[in-house]
TORKOL-4160 file (C-alpha; in steps of 0.2 Angstrom, whole numbers, padded with zeros to 4 digits, m for minus):
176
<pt num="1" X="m0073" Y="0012" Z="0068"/>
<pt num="2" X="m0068" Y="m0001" Z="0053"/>
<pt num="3" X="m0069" Y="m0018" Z="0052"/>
<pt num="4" X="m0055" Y="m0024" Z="0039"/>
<pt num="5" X="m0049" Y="m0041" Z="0036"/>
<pt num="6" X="m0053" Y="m0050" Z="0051"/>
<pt num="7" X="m0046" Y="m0036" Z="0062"/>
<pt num="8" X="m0063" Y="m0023" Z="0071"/>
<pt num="9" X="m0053" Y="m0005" Z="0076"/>
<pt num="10" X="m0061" Y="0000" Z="0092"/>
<pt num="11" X="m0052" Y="0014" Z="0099"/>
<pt num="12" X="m0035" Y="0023" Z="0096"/>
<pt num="13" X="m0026" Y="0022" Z="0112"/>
<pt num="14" X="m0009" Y="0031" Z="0106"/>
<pt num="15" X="0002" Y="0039" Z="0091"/>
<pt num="16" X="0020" Y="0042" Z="0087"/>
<pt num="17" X="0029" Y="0049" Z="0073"/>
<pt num="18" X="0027" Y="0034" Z="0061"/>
<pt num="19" X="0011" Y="0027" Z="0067"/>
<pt num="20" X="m0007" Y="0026" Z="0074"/>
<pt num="21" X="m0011" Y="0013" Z="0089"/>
<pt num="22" X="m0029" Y="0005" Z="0090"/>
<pt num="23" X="m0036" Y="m0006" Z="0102"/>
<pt num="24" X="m0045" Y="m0020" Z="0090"/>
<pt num="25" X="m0052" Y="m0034" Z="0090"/>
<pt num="26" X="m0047" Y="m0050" Z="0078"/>
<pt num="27" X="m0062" Y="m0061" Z="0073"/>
<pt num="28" X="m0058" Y="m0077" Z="0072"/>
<pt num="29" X="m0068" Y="m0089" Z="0059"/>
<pt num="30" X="m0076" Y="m0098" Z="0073"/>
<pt num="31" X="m0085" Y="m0083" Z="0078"/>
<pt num="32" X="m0075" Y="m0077" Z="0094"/>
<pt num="33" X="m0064" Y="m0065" Z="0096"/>
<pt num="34" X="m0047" Y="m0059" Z="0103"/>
<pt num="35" X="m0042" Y="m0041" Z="0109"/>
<pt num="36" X="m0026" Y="m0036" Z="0102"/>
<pt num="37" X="m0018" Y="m0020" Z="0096"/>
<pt num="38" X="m0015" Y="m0013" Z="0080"/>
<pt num="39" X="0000" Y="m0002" Z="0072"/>
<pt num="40" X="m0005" Y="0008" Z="0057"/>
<pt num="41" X="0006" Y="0018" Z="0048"/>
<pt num="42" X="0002" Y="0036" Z="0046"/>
<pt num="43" X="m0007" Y="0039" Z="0028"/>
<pt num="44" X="0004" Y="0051" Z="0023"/>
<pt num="45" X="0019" Y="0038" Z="0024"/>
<pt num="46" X="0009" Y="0025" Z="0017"/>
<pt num="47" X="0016" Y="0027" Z="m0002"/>
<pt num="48" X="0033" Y="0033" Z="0006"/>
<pt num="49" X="0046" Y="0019" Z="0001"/>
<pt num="50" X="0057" Y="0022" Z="0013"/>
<pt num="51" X="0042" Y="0022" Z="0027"/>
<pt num="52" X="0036" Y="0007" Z="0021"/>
<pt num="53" X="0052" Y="m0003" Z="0022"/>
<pt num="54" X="0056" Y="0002" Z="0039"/>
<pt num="55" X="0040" Y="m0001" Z="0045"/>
<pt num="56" X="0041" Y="m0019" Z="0038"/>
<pt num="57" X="0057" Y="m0020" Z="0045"/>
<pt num="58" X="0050" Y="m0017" Z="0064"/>
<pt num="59" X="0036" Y="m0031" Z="0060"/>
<pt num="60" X="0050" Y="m0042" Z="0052"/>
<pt num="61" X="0065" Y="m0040" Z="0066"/>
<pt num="62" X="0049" Y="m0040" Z="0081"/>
<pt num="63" X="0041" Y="m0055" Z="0072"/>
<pt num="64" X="0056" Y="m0067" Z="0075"/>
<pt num="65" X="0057" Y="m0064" Z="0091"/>
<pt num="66" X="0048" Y="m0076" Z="0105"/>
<pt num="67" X="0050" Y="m0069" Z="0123"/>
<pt num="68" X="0040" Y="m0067" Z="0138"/>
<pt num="69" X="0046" Y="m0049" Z="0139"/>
<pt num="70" X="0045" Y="m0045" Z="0121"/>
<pt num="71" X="0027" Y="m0040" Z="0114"/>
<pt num="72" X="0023" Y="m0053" Z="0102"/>
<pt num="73" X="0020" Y="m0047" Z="0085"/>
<pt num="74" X="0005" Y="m0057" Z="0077"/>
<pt num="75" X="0003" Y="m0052" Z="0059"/>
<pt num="76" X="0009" Y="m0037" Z="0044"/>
<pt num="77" X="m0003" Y="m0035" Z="0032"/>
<pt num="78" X="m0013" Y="m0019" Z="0023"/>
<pt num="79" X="m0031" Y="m0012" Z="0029"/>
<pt num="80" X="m0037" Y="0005" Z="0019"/>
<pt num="81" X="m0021" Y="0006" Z="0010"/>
<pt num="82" X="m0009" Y="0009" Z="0024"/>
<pt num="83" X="0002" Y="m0006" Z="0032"/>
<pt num="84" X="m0002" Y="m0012" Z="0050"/>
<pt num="85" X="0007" Y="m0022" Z="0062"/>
<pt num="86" X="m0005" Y="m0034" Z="0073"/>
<pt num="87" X="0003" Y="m0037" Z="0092"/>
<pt num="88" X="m0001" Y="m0043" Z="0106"/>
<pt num="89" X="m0009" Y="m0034" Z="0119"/>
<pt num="90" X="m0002" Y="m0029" Z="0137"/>
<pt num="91" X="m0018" Y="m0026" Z="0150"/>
<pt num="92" X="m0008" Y="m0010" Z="0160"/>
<pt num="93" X="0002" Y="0005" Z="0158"/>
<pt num="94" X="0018" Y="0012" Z="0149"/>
<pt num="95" X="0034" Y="0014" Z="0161"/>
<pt num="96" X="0032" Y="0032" Z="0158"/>
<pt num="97" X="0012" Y="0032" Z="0164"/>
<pt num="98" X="0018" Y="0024" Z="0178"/>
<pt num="99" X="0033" Y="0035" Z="0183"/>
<pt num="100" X="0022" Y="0052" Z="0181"/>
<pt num="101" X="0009" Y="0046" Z="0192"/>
<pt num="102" X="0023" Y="0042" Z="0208"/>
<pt num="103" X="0031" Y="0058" Z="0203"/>
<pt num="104" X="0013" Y="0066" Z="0204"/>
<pt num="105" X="0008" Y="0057" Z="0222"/>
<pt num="106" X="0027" Y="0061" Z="0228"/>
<pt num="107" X="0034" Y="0042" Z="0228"/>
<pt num="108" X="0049" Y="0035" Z="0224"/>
<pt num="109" X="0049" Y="0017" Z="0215"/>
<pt num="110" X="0055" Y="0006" Z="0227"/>
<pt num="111" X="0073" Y="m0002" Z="0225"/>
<pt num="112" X="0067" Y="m0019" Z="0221"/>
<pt num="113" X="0054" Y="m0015" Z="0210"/>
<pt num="114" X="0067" Y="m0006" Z="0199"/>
<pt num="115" X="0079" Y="m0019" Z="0199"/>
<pt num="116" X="0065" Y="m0029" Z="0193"/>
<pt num="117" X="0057" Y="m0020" Z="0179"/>
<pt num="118" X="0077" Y="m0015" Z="0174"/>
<pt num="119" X="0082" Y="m0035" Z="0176"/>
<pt num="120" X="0066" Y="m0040" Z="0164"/>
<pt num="121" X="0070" Y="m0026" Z="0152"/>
<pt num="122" X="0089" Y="m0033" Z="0151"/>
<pt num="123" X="0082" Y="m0051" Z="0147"/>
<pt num="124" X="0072" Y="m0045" Z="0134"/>
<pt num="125" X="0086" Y="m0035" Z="0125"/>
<pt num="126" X="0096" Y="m0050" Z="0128"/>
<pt num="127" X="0085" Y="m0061" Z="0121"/>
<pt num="128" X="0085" Y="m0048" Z="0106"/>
<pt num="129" X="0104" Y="m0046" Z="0103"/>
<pt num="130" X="0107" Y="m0067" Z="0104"/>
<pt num="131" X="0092" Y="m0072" Z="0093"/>
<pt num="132" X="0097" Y="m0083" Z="0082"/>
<pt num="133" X="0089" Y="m0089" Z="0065"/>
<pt num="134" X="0088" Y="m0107" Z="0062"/>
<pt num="135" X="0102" Y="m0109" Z="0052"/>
<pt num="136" X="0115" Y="m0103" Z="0067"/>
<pt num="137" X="0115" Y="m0083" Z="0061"/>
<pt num="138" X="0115" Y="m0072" Z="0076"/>
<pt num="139" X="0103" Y="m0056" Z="0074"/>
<pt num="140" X="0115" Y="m0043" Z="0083"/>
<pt num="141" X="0096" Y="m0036" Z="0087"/>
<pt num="142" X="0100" Y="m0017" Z="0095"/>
<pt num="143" X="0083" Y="m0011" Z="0101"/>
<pt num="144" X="0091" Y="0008" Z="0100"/>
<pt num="145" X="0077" Y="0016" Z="0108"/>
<pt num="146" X="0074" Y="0010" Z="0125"/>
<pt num="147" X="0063" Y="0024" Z="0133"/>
<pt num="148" X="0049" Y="0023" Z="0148"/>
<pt num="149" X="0035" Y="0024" Z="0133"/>
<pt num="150" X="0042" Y="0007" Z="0124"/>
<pt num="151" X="0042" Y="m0003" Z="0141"/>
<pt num="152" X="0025" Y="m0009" Z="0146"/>
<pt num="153" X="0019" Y="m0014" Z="0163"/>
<pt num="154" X="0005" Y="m0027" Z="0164"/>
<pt num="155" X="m0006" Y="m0026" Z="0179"/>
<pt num="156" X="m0001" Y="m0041" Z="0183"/>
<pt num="157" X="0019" Y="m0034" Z="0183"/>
<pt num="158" X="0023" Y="m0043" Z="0169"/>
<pt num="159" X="0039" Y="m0029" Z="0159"/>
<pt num="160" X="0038" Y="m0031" Z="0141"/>
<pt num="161" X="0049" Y="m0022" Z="0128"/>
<pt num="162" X="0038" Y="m0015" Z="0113"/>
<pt num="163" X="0043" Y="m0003" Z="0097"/>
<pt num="164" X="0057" Y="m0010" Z="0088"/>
<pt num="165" X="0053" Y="0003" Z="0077"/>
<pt num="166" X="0072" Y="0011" Z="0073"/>
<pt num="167" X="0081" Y="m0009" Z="0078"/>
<pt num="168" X="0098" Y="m0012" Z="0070"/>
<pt num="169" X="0099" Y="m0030" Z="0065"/>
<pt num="170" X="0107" Y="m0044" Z="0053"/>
<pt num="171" X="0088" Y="m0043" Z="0047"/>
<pt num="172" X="0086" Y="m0026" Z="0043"/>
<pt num="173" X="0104" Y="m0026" Z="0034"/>
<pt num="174" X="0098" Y="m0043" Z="0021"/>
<pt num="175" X="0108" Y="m0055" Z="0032"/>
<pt num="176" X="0094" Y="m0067" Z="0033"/>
């Protein structure tokens, strides 16, 4: 695929209504490399205003958040005319991967791995809502859509929260 910037788009590994998903690579200027993902937005919202904003607005509100079970956002930028969100990536599956295949083999999640996962989703949106900026603002981050696909599960059973996509926030409303 293409290599832009310092970013190498290996594969596309998922897409949603807004976006295209690649796995990449970043090349740093020493010469090595870090596997990450990158969020492009759909070419046909790339000159959409509205698109545009809101799509800076998911990199802007993820961006100021630091959490073990948030995906960190690394970099916005622009690669063939269309926006990209740079993140972190999370070696393993979506919550909803996950769920069809014990559906499929006829198991049930076990009570204390859904308290688990449900407990680090709840300190990630926690995290979210009490975020402050550093002069005292609170963020009032709303995630809004909490769904199996935005949860990802590492193989190491590390829950992060991805997709703040559709957020409410002080951010998104100018109060920064």
């Amino acid at each position: 695929m293409a290599a832009v910037r310092r970013y190498e788009l290996l594969e596309k590994i998922g897409a949603g209504g807004m976006a295209e998903v690649y796995l990449a690579d970043a090349h740093a200027p020493d010469g090595s490399r870090r596997r990450l993902v990158v969020k492009k937005i759909h070419p046909h919202y790339s000159e959409d205003a509205d698109y545009k904003r809101m799509f800076m607005d998911e990199a802007k509100i993820a961006g100021v958040l630091d959490h073990p079970n948030i995906v960190r956002v690394l970099d916005l930028g622009r690669m063939d005319e269309q926006l990209f969100i740079a993140m972190e990536l999370v070696e393993g599956r979506d919550l909803q991967v996950v769920l069809r295949a014990l559906r499929a083999s006829k198991t049930s999640v076990p009570l204390d791995v859904a308290l688990y996962v449900t407990a680090e989703i709840l300190r990630a949106l926690e995290h979210a809502h009490t975020r402050q900026l550093p002069n005292g603002k609170a963020l009032q981050i709303v995630h809004r859509d909490i769904k199996p696909q935005n949860i990802l599960v590492s193989s190491s059973g590390t829950v992060k929260v991805t997709d703040f996509g559709v957020a409410k926030s002080a951010v998104r409303e100018g109060a920064t």
